[in-house]
N, C-alpha and C positions, 0 to 999 in steps of 0.2 A: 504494500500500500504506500502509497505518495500522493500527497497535495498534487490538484490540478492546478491549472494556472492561477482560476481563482480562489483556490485555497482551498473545493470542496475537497473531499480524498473519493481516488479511483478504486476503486474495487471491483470491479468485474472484468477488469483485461490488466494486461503488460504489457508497455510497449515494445514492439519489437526491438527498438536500438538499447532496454534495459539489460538484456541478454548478454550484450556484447559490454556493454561498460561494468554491468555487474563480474565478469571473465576478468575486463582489464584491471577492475581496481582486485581483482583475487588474487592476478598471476602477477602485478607490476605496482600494487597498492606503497608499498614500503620502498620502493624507486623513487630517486629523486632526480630530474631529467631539468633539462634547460629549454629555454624558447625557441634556442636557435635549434635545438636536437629535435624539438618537435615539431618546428618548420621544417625540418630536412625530412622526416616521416610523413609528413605531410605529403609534401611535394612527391616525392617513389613514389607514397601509395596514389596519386592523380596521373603521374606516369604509367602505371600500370593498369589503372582505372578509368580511362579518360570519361568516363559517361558523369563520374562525380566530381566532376572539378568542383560546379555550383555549387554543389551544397558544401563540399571543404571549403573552395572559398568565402561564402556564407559563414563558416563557422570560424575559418582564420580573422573574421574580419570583425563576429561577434567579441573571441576572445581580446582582441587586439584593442578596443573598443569600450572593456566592461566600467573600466572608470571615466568616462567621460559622461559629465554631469548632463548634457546637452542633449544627449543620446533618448533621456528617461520620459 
């Protein structure tokens, strides 16, 4: 269970991308990685990928972004 956006909680599904982040923070939760190491992961994986740039880039741009006041 997790809050929706507006705060109700989901309960009757999972989203599919929880699968994979629930995986990553199991197998790499106690790693400690740089911005520049996760740009370069990034990047391969849109090489290898090309159908996801969008949405990486989408996500490079959320995280690049989170403290900007202007954003909210």
């Amino acid at each position: 269970m997790r809050p929706g956006r507006f705060g109700a909680l989901i309960l009757d599904r999972m989203y599919f991308t929880d699968r994979g982040i629930e995986e990553l923070e199991k197998r790499r939760g106690e790693e400690e990685v740089t911005f520049e190491w996760l740009a370069e992961q990034l990047r391969t994986f849109v090489d290898l990928n090309p159908d996801f740039e969008v949405p990486v880039e989408r996500l490079a741009t959320w995280l690049a972004r989170l403290d900007d006041e202007d954003d909210e």
